[in-house]
C-alpha positions in Angstrom: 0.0 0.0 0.0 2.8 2.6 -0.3 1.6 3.8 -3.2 -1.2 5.5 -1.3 1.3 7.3 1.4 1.2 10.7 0.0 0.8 14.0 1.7 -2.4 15.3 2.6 -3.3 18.4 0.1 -5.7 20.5 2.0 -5.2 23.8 -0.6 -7.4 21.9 -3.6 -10.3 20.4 -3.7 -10.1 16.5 -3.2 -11.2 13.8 -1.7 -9.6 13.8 1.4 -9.7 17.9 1.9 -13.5 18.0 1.4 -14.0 15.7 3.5 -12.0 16.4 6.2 -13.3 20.7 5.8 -17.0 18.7 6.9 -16.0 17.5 10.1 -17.2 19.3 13.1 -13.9 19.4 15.6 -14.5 17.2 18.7 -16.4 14.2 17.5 -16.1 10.8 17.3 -14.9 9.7 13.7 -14.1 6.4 12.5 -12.0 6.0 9.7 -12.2 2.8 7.8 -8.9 2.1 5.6 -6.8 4.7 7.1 -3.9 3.9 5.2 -0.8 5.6 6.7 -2.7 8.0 8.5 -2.9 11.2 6.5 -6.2 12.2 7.2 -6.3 10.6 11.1 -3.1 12.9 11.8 -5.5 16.1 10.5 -8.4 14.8 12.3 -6.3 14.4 15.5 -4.4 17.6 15.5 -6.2 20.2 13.8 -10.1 19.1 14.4 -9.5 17.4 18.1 -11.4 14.0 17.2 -11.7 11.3 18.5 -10.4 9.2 16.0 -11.1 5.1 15.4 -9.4 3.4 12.8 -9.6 0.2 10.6 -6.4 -0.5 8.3 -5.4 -3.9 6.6 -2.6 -2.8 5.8 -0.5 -3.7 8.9 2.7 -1.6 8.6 0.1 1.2 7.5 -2.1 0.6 10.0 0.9 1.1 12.6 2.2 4.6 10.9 -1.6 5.9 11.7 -1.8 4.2 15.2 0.1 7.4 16.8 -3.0 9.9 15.7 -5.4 7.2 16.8 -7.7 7.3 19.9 -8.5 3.1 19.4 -6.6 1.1 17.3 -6.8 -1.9 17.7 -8.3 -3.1 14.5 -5.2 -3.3 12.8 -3.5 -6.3 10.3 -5.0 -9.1 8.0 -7.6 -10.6 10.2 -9.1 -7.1 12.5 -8.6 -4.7 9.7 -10.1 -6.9 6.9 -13.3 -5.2 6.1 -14.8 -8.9 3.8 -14.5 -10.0 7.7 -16.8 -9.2 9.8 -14.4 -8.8 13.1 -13.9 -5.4 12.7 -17.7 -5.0 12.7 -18.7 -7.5 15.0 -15.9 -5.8 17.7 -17.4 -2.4 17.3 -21.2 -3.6 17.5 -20.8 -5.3 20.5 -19.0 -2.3 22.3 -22.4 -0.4 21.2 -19.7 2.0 19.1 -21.5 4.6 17.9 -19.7 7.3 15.9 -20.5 11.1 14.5 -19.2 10.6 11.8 -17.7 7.5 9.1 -15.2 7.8 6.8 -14.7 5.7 3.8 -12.5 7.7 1.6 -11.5 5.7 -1.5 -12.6 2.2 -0.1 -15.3 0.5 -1.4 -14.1 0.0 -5.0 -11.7 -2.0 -3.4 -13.9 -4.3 -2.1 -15.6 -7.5 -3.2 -18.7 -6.5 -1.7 -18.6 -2.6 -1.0 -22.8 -3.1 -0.5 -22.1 -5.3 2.9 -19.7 -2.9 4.2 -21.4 0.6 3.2 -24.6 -1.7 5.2 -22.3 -2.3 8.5 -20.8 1.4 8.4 -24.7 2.5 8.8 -25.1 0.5 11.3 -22.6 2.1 13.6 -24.1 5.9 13.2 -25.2 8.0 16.0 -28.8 9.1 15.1 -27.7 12.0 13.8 -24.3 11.2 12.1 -23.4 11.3 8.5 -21.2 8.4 6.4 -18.7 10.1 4.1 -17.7 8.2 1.3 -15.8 9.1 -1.8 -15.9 6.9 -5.2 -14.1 7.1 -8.8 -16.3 7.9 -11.7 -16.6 5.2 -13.8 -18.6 7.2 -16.4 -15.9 10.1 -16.7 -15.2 11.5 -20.3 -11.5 10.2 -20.1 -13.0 6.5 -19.5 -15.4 6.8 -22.1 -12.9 8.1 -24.7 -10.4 4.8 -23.5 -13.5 2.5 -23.9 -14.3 4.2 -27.7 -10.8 3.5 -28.6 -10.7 -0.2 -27.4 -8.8 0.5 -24.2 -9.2 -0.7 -20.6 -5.8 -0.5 -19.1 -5.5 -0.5 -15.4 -3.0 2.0 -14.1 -0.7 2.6 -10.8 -3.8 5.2 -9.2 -6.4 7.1 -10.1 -9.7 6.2 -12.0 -8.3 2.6 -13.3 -6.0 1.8 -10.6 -5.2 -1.8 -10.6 -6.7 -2.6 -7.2 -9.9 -1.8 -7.8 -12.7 -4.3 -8.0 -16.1 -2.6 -8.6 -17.0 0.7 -10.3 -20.0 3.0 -10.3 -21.6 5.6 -11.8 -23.6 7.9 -10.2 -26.6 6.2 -10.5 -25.2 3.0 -8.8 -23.7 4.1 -6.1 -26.7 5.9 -5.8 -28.7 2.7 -5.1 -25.9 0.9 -2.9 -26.9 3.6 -0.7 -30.2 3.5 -0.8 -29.9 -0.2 -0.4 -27.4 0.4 2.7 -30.7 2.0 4.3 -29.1 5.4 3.9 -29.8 8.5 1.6 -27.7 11.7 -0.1 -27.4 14.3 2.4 -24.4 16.5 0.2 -22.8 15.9 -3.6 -19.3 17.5 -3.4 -18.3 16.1 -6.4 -14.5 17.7 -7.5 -14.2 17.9 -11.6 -10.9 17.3 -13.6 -11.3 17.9 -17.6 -10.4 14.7 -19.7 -6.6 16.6 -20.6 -6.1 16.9 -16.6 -6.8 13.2 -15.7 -3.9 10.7 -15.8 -5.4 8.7 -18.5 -3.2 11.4 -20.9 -6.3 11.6 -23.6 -8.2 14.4 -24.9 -11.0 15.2 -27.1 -9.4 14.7 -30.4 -8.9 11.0 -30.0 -12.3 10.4 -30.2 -14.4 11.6 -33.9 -15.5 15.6 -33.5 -19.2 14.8 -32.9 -18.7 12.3 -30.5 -16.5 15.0 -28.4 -19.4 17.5 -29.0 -21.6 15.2 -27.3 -19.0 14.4 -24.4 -18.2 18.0 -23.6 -22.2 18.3 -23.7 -22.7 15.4 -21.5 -23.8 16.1 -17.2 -21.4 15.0 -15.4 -18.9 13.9 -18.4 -16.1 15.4 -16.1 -16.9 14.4 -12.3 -13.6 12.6 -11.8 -15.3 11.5 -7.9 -18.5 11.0 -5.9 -17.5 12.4 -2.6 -21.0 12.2 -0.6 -22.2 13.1 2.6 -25.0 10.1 3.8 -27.2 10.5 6.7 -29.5 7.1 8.0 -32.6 7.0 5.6 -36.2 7.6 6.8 -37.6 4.9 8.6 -40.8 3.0 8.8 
C-alpha cells in the first residue's frame, strides 16, 4: 500500500480535503482504511477528534496508530473489512460514531454493498457516512472504452486494485440499499486533458467529443457524498 502514502493536500479540492473541511472538531470519527494516517493525523491535530481506525494494511495501519484514539483493528484478520471482526468488535461495544469515513474504499472491495450496510449500522442518530468513489462514467474512461482500451494504471480512475466501479446512478442505489440516503454531492471535476489517463478530445471523432463536452457529469472525476440514515418506517 505505499503507493497510497502521500501528503495530505488540504489547498485543492479533493477527496480527502473536502471531506475532512465537513467534520465538526470534537467528534467521534471512525475512519475505515486509514492507510498511513494522513487524514487521522488532521483529524487528531487540527479538528480534536476522537479518531477510530480500521487499516489492513499492517505496517500502514501502525504509521496511523500514533493519531489514533482506538486502534486496535489493525493487520490481516481485524482490519479486513470482507471479515466481519472489525464490525462484529465495534457492534458489540455499542460504538457509535458522528461521523464515518470511507475515503477511497469501497471499490476495493468484493462487496462494498455489505460494508457501506455495517458502516450504517454504527451511526449515532444524527451522524453522517462520508464516502468518496471514482467515476466510472468520466469523459476520459469513455474516450479509453471508444478507442478499445481498458488499461488499469498505478492510481487514479483505473488503478489496478480496484474491484467494482459505479456511476452515479449505482452508487446511488448501494446507498439506498445500505438503508441510507444523499445528504451533500461535493463532487471535484478534472477535464479529460487533466486526468492521468493522458487523452483528450481529439482522440475520439468531432461529434462524438461535442456530445461528451455536452454530457452532465462527463467530467466528475469522484463522488464524494455526505450520507445521513434514511427515513424509517
Amino acid at each position: 500500500m505505499s503507493k497510497y502514502n502521500f501528503a495530505l493536500d488540504m489547498a485543492t479540492d479533493n477527496s480527502n480535503s473536502l471531506i475532512l473541511r465537513n467534520i465538526r472538531p470534537d467528534t467521534d470519527v471512525l475512519e475505515i482504511a486509514c492507510a498511513h494516517g494522513r487524514m487521522t493525523k488532521y483529524l487528531k491535530e487540527q479538528l480534536q477528534c476522537r479518531v477510530t481506525i480500521v487499516e489492513r494494511d499492517g505496517e500502514a495501519g501502525a504509521a496511523a496508530t500514533t493519531f489514533a484514539q482506538d486502534a486496535r483493528l489493525i493487520g490481516e484478520i481485524p482490519g479486513d473489512l470482507e471479515q466481519p471482526l472489525w464490525h462484529d468488535t465495534l457492534v458489540h461495544e455499542a460504538k457509535r460514531f458522528d461521523y464515518i469515513i470511507l475515503a477511497d474504499v469501497l471499490e476495493h472491495l468484493r462487496d462494498p454493498w455489505k460494508t457501506l450496510g455495517q458502516a450504517a449500522s454504527l451511526l449515532k442518530p444524527e451522524g453522517s457516512i462520508w464516502i468518496s468513489v471514482p467515476n466510472i462514467g468520466h469523459n476520459g474512461i469513455l474516450i479509453e472504452l471508444l478507442n478499445g482500451r481498458f488499461d488499469y494504471r498505478e492510481i487514479g480512475l483505473m488503478d489496478n486494485t480496484h474491484l467494482r466501479f459505479f456511476t452515479a446512478r449505482s452508487l446511488a442505489q448501494m446507498v439506498e440499499r445500505a438503508g441510507l440516503k444523499i445528504a451533500r454531492r461535493l463532487d471535484p471535476r478534472l477535464d479529460v486533458k487533466r486526468t492521468e489517463l493522458k487523452n483528450s478530445y481529439r482522440d475520439v471523432p468531432w461529434y462524438v467529443a461535442l456530445y461528451l463536452r455536452r454530457r452532465p457529469g462527463g467530467t466528475c472525476y469522484q463522488f464524494v457524498w455526505e450520507l445521513k440514515p434514511g427515513d424509517r418506517g
